[in-house]
C-alpha positions in Angstrom: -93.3 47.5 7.8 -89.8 47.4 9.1 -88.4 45.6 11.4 -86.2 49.3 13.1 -90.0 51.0 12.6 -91.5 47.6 15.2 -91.4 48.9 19.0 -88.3 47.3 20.7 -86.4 46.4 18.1 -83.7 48.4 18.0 -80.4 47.7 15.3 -78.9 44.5 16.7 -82.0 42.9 16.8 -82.8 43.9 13.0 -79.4 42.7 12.1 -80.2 39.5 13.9 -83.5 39.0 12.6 -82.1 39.6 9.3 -79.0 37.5 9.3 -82.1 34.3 10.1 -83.9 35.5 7.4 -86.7 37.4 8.8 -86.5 40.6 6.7 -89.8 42.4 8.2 -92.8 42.2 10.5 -94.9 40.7 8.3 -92.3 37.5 8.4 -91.9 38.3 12.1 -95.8 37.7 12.6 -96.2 35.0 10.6 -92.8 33.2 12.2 -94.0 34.4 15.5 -91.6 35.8 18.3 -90.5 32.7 20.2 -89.2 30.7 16.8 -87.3 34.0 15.5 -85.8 34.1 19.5 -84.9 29.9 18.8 -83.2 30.8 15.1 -81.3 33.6 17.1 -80.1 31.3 19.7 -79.6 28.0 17.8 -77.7 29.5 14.9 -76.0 33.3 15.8 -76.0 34.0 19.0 -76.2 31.1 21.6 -76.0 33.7 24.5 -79.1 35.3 23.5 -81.5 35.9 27.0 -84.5 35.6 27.3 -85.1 39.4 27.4 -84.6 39.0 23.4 -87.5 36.8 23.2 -89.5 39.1 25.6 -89.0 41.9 23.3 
């Protein structure tokens, strides 16, 4: 499945998820939500909030 058809993740957040090398939600599950939200934080986008990771 892809990661624009997952509820709440709109185009920025694909783009993100992308650029850290999660390319769809079968990598998203397996990766889980709060390590994507880290990769997001540590290596693209340090103001990333928590409402990211909630998402």
């Amino acid at each position: 499945m892809k990661l624009l058809e997952l509820p709440n993740i709109g185009k920025e957040t694909a783009r993100q998820l992308e650029e850290v090398g999660i390319h769809d939600a079968e990598e998203l599950r397996l990766v889980g939500g709060k390590e994507a939200w880290l990769r997001i934080k540590t290596s693209i986008d340090p103001g990333a909030c928590i409402h990211l990771l909630y998402g």
